[in-house]
One Martini backbone bead per residue (centre of mass of N, CA, C, O) as a GRO file, in nm:
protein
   90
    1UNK     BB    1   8.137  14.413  13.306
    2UNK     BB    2   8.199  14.674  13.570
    3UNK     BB    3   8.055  14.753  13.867
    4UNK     BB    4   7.972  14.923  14.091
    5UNK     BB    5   8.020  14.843  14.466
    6UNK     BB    6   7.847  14.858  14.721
    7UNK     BB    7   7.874  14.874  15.078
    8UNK     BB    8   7.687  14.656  15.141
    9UNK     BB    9   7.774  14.461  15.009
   10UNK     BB   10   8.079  14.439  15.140
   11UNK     BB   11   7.976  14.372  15.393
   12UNK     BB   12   7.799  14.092  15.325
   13UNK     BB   13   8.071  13.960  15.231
   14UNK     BB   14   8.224  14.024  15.519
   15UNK     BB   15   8.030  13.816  15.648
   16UNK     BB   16   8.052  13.554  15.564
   17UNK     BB   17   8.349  13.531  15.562
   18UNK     BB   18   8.366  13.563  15.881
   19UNK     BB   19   8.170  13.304  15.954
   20UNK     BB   20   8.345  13.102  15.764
   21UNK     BB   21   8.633  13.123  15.923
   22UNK     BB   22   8.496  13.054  16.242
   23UNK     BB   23   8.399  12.775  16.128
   24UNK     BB   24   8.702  12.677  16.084
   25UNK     BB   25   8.836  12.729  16.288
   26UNK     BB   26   8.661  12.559  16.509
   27UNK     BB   27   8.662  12.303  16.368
   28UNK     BB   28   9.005  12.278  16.382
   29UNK     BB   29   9.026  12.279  16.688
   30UNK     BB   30   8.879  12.036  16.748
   31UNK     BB   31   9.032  11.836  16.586
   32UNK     BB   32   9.329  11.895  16.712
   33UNK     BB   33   9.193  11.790  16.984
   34UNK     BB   34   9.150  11.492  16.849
   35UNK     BB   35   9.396  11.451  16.831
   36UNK     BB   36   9.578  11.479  17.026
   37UNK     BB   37   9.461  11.225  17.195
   38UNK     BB   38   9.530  11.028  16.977
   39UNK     BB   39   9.857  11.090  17.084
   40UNK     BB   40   9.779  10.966  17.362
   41UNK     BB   41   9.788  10.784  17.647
   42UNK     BB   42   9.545  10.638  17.842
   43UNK     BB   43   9.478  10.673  18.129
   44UNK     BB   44   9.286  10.507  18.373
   45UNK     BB   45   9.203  10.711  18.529
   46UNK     BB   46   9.169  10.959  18.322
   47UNK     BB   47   8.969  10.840  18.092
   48UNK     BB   48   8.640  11.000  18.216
   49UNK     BB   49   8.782  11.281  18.120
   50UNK     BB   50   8.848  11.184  17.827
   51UNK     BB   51   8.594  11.184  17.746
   52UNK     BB   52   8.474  11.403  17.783
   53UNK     BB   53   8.689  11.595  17.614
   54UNK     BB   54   8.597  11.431  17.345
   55UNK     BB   55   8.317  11.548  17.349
   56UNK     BB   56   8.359  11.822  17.340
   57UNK     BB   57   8.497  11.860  17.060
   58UNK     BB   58   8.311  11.742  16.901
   59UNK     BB   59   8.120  11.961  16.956
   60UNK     BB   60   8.284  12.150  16.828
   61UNK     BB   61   8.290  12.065  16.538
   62UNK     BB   62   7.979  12.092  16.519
   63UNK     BB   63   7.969  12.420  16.559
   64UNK     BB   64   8.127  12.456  16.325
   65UNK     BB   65   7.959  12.371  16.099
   66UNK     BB   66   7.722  12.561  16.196
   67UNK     BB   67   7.859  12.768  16.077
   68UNK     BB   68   7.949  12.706  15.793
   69UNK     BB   69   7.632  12.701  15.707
   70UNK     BB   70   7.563  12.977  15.766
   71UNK     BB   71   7.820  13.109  15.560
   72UNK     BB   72   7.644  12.981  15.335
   73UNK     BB   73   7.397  13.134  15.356
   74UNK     BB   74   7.529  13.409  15.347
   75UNK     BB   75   7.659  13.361  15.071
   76UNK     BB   76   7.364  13.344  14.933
   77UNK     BB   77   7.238  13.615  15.063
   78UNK     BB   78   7.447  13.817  14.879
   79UNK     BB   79   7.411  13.710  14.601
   80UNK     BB   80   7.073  13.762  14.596
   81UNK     BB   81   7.139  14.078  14.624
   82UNK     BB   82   7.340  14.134  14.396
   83UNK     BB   83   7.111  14.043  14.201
   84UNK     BB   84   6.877  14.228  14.241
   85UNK     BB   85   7.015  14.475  14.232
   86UNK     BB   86   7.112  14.411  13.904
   87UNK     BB   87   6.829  14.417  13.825
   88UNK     BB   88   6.712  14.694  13.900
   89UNK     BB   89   6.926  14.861  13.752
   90UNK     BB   90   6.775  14.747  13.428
   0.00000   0.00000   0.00000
């Protein structure tokens, strides 16, 4: 059986969707950036900038997973409220 979806449903599923895809554009971003330098040849002068960089990079990648657990998150409490919403309805 397929029951009325409320608009607030609607928007918690787009929200969650909307922070997990931020959080995966993000952490692909860091990724391409740490390979973009992986096929780049480090010049000795420029090394302490390519590290520097790198942690950079790095740091992306990892703000991408926390947001992407952020939206695993919401996608979870989405979830928690449309089945609440259903047992009530019952």
């Amino acid at each position: 059986m397929s029951e009325r979806v409320s608009p607030a449903a609607r928007r918690r599923d787009l929200i969650a969707l909307l922070v997990l895809a931020a959080g995966a554009a993000t952490a692909i971003y860091g990724y391409l950036g740490l390979h973009d330098m992986a096929f780049k040849p480090i010049v000795r002068d420029q090394g302490h900038q390519a590290i520097e960089r790198a942690i950079s990079y790095n740091n992306v990648v990892r703000a991408g997973w926390i947001i992407i657990g952020v939206g695993v998150l919401a996608v979870l409490w989405s979830f928690w409220q449309n089945r609440k919403s259903a047992n009530a309805a019952r």
